[in-house]
Backbone as JSON Lines, residues from 0, in Angstrom:
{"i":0,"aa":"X","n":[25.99,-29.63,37.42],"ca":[25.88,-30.52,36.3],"c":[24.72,-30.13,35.39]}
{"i":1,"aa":"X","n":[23.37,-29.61,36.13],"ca":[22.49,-29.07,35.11],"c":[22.77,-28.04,34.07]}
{"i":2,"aa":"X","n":[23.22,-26.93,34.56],"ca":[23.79,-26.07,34.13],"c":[24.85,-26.56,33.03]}
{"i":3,"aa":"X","n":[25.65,-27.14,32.74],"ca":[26.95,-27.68,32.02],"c":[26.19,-28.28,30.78]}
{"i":4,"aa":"X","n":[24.85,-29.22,31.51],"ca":[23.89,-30.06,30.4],"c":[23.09,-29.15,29.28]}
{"i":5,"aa":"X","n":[23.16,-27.82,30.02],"ca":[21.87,-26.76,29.46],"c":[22.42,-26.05,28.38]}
{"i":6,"aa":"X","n":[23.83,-25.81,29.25],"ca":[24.46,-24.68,27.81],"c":[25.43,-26.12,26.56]}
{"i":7,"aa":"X","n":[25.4,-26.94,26.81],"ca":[25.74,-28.05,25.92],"c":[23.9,-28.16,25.11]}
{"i":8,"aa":"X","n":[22.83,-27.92,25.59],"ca":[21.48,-27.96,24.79],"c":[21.73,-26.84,23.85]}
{"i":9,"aa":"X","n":[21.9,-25.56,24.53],"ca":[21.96,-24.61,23.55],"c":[22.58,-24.17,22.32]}
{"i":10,"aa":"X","n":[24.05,-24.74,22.75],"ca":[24.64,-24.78,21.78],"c":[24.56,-25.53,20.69]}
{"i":11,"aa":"X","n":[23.61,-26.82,20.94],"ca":[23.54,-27.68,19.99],"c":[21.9,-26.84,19.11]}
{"i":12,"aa":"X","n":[21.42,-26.63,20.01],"ca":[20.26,-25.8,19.43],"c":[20.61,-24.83,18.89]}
{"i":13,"aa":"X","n":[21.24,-24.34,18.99],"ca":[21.96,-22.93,18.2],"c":[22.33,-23.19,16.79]}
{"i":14,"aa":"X","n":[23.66,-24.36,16.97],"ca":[23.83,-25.09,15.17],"c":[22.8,-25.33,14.27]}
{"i":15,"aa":"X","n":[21.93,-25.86,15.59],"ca":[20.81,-27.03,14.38],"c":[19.91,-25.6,14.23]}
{"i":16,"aa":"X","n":[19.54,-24.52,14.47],"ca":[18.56,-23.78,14.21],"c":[19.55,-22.88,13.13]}
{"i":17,"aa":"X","n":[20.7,-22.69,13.03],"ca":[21.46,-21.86,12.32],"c":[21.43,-22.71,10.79]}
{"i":18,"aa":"X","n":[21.72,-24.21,10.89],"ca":[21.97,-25.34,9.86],"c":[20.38,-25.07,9.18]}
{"i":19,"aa":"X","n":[18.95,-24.8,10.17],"ca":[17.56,-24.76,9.6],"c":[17.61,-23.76,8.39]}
{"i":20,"aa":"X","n":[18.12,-22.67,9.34],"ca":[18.21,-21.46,8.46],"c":[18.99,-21.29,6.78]}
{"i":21,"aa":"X","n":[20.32,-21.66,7.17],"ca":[20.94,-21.99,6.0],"c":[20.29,-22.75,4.72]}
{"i":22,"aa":"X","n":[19.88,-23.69,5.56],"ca":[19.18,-24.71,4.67],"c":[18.0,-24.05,3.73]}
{"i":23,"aa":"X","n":[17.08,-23.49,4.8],"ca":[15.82,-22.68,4.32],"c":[16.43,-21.96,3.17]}
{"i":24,"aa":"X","n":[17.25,-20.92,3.52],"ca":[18.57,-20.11,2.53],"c":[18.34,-20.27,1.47]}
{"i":25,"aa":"X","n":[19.06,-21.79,1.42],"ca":[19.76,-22.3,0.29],"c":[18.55,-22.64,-1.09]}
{"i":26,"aa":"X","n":[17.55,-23.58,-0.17],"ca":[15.78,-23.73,-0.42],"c":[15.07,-22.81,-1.25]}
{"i":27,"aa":"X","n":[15.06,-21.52,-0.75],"ca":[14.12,-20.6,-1.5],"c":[15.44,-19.65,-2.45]}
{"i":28,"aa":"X","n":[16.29,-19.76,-2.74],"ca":[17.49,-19.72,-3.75],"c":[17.15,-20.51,-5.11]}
{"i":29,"aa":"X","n":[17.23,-21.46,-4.37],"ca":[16.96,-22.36,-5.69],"c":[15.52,-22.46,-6.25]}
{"i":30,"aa":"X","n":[14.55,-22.13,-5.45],"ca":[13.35,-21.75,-5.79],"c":[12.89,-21.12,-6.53]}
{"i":31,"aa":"X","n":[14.01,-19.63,-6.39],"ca":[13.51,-18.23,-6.77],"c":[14.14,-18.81,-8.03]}
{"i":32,"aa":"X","n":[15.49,-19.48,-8.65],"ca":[16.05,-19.63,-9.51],"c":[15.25,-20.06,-10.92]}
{"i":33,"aa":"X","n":[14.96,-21.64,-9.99],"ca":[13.66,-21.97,-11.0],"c":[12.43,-21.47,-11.85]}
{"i":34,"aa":"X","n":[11.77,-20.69,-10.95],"ca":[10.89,-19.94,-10.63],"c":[11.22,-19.14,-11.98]}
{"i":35,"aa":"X","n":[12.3,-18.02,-11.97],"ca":[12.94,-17.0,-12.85],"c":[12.69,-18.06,-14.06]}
{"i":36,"aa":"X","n":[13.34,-18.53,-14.02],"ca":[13.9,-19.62,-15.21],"c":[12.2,-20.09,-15.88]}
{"i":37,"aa":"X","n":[11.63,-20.57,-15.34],"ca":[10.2,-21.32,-16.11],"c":[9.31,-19.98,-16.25]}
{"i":38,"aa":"X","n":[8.22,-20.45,-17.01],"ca":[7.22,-20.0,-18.21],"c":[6.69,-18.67,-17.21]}
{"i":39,"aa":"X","n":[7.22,-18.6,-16.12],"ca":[6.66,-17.11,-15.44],"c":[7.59,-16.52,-15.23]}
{"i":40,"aa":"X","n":[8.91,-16.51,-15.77],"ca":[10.15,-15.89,-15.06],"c":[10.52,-14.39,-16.21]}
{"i":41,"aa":"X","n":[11.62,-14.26,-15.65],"ca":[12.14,-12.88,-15.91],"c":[11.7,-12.56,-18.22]}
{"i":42,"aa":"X","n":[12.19,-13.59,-18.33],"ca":[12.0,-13.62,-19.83],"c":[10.91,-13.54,-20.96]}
{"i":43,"aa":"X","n":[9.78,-14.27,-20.07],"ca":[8.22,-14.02,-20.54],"c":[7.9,-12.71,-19.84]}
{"i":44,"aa":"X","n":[8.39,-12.18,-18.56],"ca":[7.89,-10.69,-18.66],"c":[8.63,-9.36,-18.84]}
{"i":45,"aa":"X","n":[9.99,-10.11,-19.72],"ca":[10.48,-8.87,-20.62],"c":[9.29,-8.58,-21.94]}
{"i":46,"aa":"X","n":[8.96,-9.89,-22.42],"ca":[8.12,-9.98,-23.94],"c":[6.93,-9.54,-23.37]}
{"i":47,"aa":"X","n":[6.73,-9.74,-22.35],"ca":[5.28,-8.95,-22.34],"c":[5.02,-7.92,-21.85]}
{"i":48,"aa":"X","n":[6.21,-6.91,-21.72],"ca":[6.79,-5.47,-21.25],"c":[6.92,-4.88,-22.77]}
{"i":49,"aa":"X","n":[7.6,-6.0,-23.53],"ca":[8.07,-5.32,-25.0],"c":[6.16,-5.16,-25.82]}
{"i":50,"aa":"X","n":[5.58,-6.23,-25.85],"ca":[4.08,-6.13,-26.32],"c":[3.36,-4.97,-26.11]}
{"i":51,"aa":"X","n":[3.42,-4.92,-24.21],"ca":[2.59,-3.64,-24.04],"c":[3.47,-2.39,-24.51]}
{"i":52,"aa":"X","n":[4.77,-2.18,-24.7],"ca":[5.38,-0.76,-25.51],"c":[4.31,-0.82,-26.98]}
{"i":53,"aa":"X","n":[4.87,-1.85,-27.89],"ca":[4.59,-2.12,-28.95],"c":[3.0,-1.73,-29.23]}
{"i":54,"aa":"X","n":[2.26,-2.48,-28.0],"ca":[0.17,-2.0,-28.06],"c":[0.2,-0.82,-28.21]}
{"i":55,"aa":"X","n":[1.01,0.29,-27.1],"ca":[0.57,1.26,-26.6],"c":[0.96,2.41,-27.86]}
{"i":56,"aa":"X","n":[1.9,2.02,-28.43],"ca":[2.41,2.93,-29.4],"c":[1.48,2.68,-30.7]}
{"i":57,"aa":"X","n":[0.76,1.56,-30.66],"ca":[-0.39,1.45,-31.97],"c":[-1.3,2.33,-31.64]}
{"i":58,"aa":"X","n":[-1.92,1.94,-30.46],"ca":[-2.94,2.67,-29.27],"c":[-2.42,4.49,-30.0]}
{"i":59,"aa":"X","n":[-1.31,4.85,-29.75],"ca":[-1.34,6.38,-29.74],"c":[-1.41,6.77,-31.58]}
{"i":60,"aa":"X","n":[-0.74,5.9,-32.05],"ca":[-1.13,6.0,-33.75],"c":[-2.07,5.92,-34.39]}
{"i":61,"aa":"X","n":[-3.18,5.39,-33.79],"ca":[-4.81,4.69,-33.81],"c":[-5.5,6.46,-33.34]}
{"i":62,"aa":"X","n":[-5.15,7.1,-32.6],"ca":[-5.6,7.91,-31.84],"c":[-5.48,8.92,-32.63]}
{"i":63,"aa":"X","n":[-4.24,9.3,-32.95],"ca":[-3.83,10.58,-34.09],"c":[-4.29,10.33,-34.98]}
{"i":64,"aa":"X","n":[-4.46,8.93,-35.4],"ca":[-5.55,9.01,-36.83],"c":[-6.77,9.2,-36.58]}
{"i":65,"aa":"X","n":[-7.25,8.27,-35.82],"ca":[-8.96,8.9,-35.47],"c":[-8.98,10.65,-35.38]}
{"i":66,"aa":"X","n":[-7.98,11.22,-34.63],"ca":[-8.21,12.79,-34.6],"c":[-8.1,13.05,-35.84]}
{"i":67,"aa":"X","n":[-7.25,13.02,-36.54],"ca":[-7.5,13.24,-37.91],"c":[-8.24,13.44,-38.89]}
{"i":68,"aa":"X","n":[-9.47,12.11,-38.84],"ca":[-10.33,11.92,-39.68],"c":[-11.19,12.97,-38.73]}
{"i":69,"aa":"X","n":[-11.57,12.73,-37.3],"ca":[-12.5,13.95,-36.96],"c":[-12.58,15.22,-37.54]}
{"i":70,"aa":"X","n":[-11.31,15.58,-37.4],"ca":[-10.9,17.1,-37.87],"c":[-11.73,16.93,-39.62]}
{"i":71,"aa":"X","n":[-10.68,16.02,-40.85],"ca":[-11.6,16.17,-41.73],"c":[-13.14,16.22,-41.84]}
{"i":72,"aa":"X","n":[-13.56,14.87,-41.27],"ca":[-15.25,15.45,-41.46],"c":[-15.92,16.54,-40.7]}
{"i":73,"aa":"X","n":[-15.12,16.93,-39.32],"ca":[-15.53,18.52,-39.11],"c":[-15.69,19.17,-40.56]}
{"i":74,"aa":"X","n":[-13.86,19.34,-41.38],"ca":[-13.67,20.19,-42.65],"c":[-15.15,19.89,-43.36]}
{"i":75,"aa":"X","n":[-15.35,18.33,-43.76],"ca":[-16.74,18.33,-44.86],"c":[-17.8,19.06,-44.18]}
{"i":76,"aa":"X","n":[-18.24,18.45,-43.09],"ca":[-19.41,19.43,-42.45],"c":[-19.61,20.69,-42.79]}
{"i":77,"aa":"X","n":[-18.28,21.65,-42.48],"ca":[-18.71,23.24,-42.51],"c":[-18.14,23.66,-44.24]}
{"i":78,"aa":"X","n":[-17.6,23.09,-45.16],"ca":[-17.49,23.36,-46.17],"c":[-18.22,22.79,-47.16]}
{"i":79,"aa":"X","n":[-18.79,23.27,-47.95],"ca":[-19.77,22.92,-49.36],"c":[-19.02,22.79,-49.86]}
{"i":80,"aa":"X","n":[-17.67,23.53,-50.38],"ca":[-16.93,23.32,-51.53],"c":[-16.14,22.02,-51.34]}
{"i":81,"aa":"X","n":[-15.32,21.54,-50.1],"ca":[-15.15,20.57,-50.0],"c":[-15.48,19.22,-49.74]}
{"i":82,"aa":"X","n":[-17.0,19.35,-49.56],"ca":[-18.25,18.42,-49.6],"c":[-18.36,18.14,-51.13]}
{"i":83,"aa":"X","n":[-18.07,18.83,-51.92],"ca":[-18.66,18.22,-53.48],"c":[-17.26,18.0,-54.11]}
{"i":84,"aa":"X","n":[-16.3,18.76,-53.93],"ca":[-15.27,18.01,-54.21],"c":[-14.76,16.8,-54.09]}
{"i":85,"aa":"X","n":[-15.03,16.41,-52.15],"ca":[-14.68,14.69,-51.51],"c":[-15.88,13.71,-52.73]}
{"i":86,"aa":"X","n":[-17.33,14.44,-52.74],"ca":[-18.3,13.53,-53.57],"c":[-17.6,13.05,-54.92]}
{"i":87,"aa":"X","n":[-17.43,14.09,-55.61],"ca":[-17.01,14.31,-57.48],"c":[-15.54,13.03,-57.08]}
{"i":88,"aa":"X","n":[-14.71,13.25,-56.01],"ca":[-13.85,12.6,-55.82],"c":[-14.22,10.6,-56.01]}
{"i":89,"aa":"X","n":[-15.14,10.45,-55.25],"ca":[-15.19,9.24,-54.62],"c":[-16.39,8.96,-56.22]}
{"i":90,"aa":"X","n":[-17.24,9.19,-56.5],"ca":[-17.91,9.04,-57.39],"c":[-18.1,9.22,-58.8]}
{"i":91,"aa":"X","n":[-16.57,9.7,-58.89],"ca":[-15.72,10.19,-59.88],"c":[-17.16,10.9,-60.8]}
{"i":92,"aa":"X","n":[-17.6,12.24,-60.43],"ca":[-18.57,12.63,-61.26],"c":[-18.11,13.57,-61.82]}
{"i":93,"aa":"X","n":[-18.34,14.04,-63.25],"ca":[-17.61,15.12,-63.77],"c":[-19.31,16.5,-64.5]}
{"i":94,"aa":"X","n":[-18.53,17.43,-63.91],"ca":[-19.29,18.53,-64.63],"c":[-19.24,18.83,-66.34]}
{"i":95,"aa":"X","n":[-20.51,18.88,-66.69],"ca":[-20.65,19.02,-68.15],"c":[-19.94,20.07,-68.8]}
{"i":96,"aa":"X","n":[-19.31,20.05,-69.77],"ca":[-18.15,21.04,-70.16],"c":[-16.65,20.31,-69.48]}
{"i":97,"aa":"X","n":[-16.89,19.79,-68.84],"ca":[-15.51,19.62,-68.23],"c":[-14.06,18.93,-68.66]}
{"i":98,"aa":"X","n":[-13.2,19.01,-68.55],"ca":[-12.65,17.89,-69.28],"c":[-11.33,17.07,-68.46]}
{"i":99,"aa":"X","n":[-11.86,15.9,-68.54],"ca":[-10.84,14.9,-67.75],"c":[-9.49,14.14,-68.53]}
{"i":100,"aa":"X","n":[-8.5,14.63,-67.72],"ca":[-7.23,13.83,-68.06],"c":[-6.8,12.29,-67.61]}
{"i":101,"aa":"X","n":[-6.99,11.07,-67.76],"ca":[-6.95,9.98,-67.19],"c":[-5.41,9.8,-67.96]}
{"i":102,"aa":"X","n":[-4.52,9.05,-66.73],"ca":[-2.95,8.75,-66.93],"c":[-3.35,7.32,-66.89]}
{"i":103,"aa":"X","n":[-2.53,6.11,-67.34],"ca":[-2.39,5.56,-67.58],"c":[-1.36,4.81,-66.02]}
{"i":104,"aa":"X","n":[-1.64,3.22,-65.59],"ca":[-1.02,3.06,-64.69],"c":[0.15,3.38,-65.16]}
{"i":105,"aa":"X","n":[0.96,3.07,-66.27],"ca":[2.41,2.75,-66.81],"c":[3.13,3.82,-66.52]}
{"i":106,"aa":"X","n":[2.85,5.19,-66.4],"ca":[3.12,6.47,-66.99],"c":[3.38,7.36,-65.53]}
């Protein structure tokens, strides 16, 4: 009779630990669902996958320009001629004798 009582325990322990499981299952399913779904889920870290593309590609455009300008003021550094040219440029200075053509915005 013990025996008959024991495997009638188990089996009932068996369902109810199988029914735990399922349950648990079902539990962190709907969890993960939510979870996805609200202000931390799959959708806020597409946009903030798309941001960091978007930074990183300023980041490398920012970079080629800074090299850029290096390279030029290397150019002013080792050239005189293009040292008084960038000046005459920015300070619009003109050499005596010289003669300037000014255009008109319209034109």
């Amino acid at each position: 009779m013990l025996l008959c009582e024991f495997r009638y325990y188990l089996t009932m322990k068996s369902s109810v630990i199988r029914f735990a499981y399922a349950l648990a299952l079902v539990g962190a399913v709907v969890y993960a669902f939510f979870a996805m779904r609200g202000p931390h889920g799959v959708a806020v870290w597409t946009q903030k996958r798309q941001e960091i593309r978007d930074l990183e590609e300023r980041n490398a455009a920012l970079a080629r320009e800074n090299q850029l300008k290096r390279e030029y003021i290397e150019r002013l550094r080792q050239s005189q001629p293009e040292q008084e040219l960038e000046i005459r440029r920015r300070l619009k200075l003109v050499k005596p004798n010289e003669k300037v053509f000014m255009k008109r915005p319209g034109e």
